[in-house]
Structure formats: C-alpha cells, structure tokens
N, C-alpha and C positions, 0 to 999 in steps of 0.2 A: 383704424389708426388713431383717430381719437380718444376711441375708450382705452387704448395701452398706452398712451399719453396720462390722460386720469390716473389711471394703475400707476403709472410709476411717480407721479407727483404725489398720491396718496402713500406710494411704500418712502418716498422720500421724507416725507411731514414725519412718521412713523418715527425713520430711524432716525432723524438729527435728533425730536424731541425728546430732551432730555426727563420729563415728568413721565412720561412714559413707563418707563425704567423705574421711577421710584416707588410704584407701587411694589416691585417687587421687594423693595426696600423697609418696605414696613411691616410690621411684626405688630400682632395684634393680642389682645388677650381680651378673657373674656370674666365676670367674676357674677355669682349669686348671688345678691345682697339681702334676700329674706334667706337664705342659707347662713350665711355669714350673721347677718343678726342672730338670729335664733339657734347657733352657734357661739357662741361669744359669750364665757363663761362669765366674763366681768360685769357687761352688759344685762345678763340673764341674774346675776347676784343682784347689781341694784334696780330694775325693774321689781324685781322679787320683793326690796324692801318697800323700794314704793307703793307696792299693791298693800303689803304690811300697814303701811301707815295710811292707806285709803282706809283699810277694813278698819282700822283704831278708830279714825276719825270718823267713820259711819256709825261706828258704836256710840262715840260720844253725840253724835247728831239723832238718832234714834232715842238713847236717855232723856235727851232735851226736849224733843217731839212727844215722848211721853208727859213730860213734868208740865208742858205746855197744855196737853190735852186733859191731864188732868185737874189742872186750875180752870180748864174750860168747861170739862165735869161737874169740880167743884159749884163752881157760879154757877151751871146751867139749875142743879139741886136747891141752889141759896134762893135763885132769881125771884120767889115766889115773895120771899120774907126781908127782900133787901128795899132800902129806901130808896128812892131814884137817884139822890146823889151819890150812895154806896150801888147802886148798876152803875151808874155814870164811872167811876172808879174802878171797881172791876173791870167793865170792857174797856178804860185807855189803860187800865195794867196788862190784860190778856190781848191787848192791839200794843203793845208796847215789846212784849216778850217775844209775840210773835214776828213781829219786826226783828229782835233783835235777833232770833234766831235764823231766820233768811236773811241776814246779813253775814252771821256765821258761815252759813254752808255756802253762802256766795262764795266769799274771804278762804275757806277751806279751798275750793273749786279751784279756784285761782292760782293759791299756792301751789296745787298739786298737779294744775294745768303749768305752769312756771317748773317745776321742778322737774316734768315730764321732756318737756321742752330743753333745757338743759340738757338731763339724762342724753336726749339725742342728739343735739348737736356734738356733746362731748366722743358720743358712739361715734358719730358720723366723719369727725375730726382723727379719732382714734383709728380708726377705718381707712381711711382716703390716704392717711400719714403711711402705713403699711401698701399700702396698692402701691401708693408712688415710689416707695421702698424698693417692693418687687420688679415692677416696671421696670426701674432701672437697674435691677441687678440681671436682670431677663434683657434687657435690649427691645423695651417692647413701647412703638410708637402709638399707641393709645390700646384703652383698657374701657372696654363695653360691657354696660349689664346685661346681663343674662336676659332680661324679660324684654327687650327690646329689640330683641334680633330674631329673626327667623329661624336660622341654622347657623352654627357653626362647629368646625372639628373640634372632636373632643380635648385635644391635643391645647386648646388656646384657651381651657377654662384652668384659672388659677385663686378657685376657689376653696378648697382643700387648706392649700398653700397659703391663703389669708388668712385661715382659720386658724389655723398651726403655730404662722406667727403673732397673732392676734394674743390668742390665749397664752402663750406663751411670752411675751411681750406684760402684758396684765398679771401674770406670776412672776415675773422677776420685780415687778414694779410695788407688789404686796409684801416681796420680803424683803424690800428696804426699809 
C-alpha cells in the first residue's frame, strides 16, 4: 500500500510539471567550428594574407640579421688593428643595431600577434551573427559545438548550412 502511494505521488509530480514537457520543446543544433573555420573562404583569403605579410616581414628580418652579422664579421676582422676607443665604438654601434633589431622583430611580433587576433574575433563575430541567423530561422533553442558533445543525430548538425551562408554572405559583401 505504501509503495502505490509513492507511485502515484511520483506519476502526479510527473504530470503537473510543467518543465518536464519542455524538453521536449527544444530543438537543438549542433555546428563544427574547425569545419566551418577552415571553410570560410573569407577567412581563409585573409589568413592567406597574413601569412603573406609574416613571410615579407621575415625576409626583411633575415636581411637585417644578415647586415648585423656582417658588421659583426666586419669588426671581428678589424678588431686586431682597431684602437680601444674605435673597439669601444664598434661594439656600442654592433650593441646598438642589435638592440634595434630585436626591438624590430619584437614590434613585428606584436603587430601580427594584433592583427591575428583581430582577423579572429572578426571570424568569430561573422560566424556566431550567421548561427544566430540560422537558429532562429530553424526554431532551434541552443546550438552546440560539435567537439563537446559525445553523440548527437546527424540530423542536428547545421554545419554545411553555416558554411553556405557564410561564404555566401562574404561574396555578396565583396561585390559591393
């Protein structure tokens, strides 16, 4: 008699509550985001440049390491026939350049660390604007990354579909 007591105080809790029910109510989607990165023709175009302009600026940082080692060359050849205060002067000119240069590639670093950073928050911005787009054209009460879930139906990934309008989205925006 008691346990069918419990039983039906527990089928009662069931049916009044109304939270119950609302799982069934929500619609869930699911998205790649290293898919969708590495998708994302806009994304991939300026990444693209920035590696461009890493490699430029390697090249002029390489030239400069040369012109530096070379004045180090230079002076190490002289050092025999130089006066102490022409040593003295050569190495704060070769401690001078070489400062200036790791100040360079500091300053490089930074910028391209900055513009990287940028690059992604613009991606990520561009990105999230579209999901939430989707979302509510779907009816769909949260939208999960892919790499954080176990399993889900295949049916709830609308990853494709971010990529589509993504890039699509980024081509109507280039021929204005």
């Amino acid at each position: 008699m008691k346990t069918s007591k419990i039983l039906l105080l527990i089928s009662a809790l069931f049916i009044s509550n109304p939270m119950l029910y609302a799982v069934d109510l929500i619609k869930i989607g699911v998205i790649d985001m290293i898919k969708v990165g590495a998708n994302y023709e806009a994304y991939q175009n300026s990444n693209e440049k920035l590696l461009d302009k890493r490699d430029e600026i390697q090249k002029v940082i390489e030239r400069e390491e040369k012109r530096v080692m070379d004045m180090y060359q230079d002076y190490k050849n002289k050092v025999a026939v130089l006066s102490e205060e022409q040593k003295k002067e050569q190495e704060d000119l070769l401690e001078k350049e070489d400062k200036k240069l790791q100040e360079f590639v500091a300053d490089q670093n930074k910028l391209l660390k900055r513009e990287k950073e940028e690059l992604d928050a613009k991606t990520k911005k561009d990105i999230l604007k579209i999901v939430e787009e989707i979302a509510t054209e779907q009816g769909l009460s949260v939208v999960l990354e892919k790499n954080l879930i176990v399993w889900s139906r295949p049916d709830f990934d609308i990853t494709e579909l971010v990529i589509e309008k993504l890039n699509a989205t980024a081509q109507d925006s280039t021929k204005k």
